[in-house]
N, C-alpha and C positions, 0 to 999 in steps of 0.2 A: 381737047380733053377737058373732062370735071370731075371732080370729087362729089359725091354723094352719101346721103346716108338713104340706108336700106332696112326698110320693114322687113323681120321676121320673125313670125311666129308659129311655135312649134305644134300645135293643133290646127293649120292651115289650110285648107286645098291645093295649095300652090304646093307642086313638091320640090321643096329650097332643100340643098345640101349646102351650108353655106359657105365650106371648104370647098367646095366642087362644083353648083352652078345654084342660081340664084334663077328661078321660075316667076317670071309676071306678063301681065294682058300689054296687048298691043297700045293701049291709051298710056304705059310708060317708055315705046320705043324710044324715041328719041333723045331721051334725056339719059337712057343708060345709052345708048347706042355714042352719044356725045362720051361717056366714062369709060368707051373701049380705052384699056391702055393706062387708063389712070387707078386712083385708089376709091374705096368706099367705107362705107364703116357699117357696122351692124348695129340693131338696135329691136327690142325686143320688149316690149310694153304686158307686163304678168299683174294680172287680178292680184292677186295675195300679196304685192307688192312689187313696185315699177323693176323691172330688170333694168331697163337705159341700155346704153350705149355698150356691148359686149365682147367685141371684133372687128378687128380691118381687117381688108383682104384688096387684090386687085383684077381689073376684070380684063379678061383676056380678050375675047370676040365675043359678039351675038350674033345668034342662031334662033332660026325658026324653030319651034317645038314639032319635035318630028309628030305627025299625026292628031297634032292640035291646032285649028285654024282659031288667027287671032291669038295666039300664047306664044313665047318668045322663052330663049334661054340665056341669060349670060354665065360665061363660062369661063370659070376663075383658076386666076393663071395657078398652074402647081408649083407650090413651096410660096405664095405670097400670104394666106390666111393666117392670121395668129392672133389669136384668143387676148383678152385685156387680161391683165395680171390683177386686177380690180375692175367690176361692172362703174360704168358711170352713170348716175342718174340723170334724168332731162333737167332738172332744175337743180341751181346751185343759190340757194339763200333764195329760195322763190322767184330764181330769175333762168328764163330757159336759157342754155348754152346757144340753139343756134337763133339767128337773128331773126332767121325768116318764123321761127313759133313765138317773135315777142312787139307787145305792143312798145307806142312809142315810149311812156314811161320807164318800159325794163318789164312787164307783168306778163305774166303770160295770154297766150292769144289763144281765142277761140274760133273753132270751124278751121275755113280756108286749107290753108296749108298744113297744121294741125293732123289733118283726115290724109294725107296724102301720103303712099306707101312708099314712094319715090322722092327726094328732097333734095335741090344742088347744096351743095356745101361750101361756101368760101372756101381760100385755103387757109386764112387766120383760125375760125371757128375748127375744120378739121384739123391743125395742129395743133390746137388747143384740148381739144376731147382724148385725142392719143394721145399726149401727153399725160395727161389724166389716167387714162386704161394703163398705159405703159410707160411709169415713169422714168427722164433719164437714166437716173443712179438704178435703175432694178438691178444692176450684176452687181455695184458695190453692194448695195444694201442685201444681196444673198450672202457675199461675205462674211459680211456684221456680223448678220443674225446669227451667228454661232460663235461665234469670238469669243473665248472666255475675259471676262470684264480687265483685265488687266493688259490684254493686249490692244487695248479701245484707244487710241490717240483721245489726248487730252481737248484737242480743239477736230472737229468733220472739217474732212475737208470735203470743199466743193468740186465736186464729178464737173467737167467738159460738156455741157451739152451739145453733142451732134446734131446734125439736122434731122428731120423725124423722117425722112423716106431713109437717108442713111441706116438709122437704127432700126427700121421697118425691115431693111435686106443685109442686115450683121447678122451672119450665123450663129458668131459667139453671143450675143445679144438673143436671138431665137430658141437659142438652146438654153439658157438661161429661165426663158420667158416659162417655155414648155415642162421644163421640168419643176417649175415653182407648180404650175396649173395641178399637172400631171398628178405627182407626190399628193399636193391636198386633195384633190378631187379621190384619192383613193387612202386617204387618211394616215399618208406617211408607213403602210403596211403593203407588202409586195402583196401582190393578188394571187400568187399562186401557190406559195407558203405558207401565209397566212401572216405571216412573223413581221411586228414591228420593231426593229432596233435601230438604237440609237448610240450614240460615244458620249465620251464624258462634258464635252462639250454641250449637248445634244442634238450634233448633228445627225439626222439620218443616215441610215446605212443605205433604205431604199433609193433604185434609179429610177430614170424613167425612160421609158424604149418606147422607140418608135415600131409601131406593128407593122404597117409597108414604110421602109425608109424615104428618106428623103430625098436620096440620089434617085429613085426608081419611082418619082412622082410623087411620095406620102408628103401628107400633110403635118401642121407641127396642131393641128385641132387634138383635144383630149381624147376625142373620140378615137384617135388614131395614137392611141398612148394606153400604155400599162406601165404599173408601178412594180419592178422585180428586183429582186435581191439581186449582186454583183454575177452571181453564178445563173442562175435564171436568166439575166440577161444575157448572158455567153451562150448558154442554150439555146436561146430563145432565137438570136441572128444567126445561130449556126442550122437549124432546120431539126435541133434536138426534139426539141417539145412544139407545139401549137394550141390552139385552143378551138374547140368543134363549134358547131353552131349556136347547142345549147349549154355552151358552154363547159364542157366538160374538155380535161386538160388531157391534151393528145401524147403519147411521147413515144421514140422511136425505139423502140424493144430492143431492136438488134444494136444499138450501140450506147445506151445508158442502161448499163449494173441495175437490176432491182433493187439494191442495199441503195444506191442515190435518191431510186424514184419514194422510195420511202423515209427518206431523209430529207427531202426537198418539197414533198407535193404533199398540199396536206390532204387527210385519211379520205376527205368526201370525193378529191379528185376535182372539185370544181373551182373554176375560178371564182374570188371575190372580185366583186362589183361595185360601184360608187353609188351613195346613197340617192346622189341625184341624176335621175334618167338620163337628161341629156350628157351627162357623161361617159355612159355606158359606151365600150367599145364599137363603134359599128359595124354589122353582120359582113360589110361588102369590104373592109380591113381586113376580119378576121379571114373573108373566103379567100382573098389573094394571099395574106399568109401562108396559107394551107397550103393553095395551090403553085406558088411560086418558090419558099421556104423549107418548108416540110419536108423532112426526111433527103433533102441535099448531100451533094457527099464533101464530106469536108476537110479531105485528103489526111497529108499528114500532121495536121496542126494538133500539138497536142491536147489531153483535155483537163480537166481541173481536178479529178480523182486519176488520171492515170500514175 
């Protein structure tokens, strides 16, 4: 097995779901085929300014591209992808993170490996860049950040650092990761209310829900996330409400009161959205929702207005 970093980009040919399979030509067989099993990292090179290093994920098996001769799939195990809690950039003080893009000096290197969409990765350089996307302390430091100043210890203490494939498969560590992403990518305002609030502290009210779970294969990718108030999210797992293609917010008639749908959804009926695309729910989320969630029966459990 190797660790890799993986070319992707989102105006591509190649169709990458990078939660779900990674598409490239026969000329990188063997080098992802060597990373059945292991980890990789994502990385995402934007005109308007370098994305870097955005994602690990791990690769389960490759496959042939069904009806594509010469194109190949890897196919990433479910529940390993998860998003950096900060983008890393390729260069650190004008010096590239991994060794194979730098000359002898420390400088950066041109051509060669550079151009290359596939890249082994040591494992010192790949725990170095996750580190970076996903720092240790990210669950103390959610803590913090809302602490009002008085309950701050006088001296930080220093967090444990675990090993990074440890903290890569900690759920509480995952759900942690996901919900920082989550909440910003949708600016701390549940998406279906519209409503931002926050306590005096200023922690948020907003959650962040998984749209297919994660026991039934979902991934912790943003894509596969909405930001909803305590109550929308109860809806939302119990098959109350949905969300349709075009996004208009679905809800199940025969058992939420029109006084809630009107209290809870706001007037336009449509879900808000994150300003930046790749955030945006994906349609093949939203369709399993629908179709596996939606309108479920949810016995006796009771509900939050009854």
């Amino acid at each position: 097995m190797t660790k890799l970093v993986l070319l992707h980009k989102a105006d591509s040919i190649y169709e990458d779901e990078p939660d779900v399979v990674y598409d490239f030509p026969k000329s990188y067989l063997k080098a992802i085929s060597e990373a059945a099993g292991d980890w990789v990292i994502y990385y995402e090179p934007v005109k308007a300014g370098p994305r870097g290093y955005f994602a690990v994920a791990r690769v389960d098996r490759v496959i042939p591209k069904p009806g594509v001769d010469g194109r190949f799939l890897a196919l990433i195990a479910p529940g390993s992808y998860l998003p950096f809690d900060r983008d890393v950039p390729r260069l650190i003080a004008g010096r590239p993170l991994e060794s194979a893009l730098r000359e002898a000096d420390g400088s950066p290197r041109a051509g060669g490996a550079v151009q290359l969409a596939v890249r082994r990765l040591p494992e010192a350089e790949f725990a170095d860049i996750v580190r970076r996307g996903l720092p240790p302390d990210l669950v103390a430091d959610e803590e913090r950040r809302y602490d009002p100043p008085g309950r701050q210890l006088d001296a930080p203490v220093v967090p444990f650092e675990s090993p990074v494939i440890e903290r890569l498969t900690s759920r509480p560590y995952r759900d942690v990761a996901f919900r920082r992403k989550v909440r910003e990518a949708y600016d701390y305002r549940c998406a279906i209310s519209g409503l931002r609030l926050r306590n005096g502290g200023g922690r948020p009210e907003v959650q962040a829900a998984h749209i297919r779970p994660v026991e039934r294969q979902g991934s912790d990718s943003v894509r596969n996330g909405l930001a909803l108030s305590g109550t929308l999210h109860w809806m939302f797992d119990r098959g109350l409400i949905s969300v349709a293609e075009d996004h208009s917010v679905l809800v199940s008639r025969n058992k939420v009161p029109s006084e809630v749908v009107d209290r809870l959804i706001r007037p336009e009926g449509k879900l808000l959205i994150p300003k930046d695309d790749r955030n945006c729910p994906h349609p093949e989320n939203l369709r399993w929702h629908r179709e596996n969630i939606f309108g479920q029966v949810m016995g006796d459990e009771p509900t939050p207005w009854g």
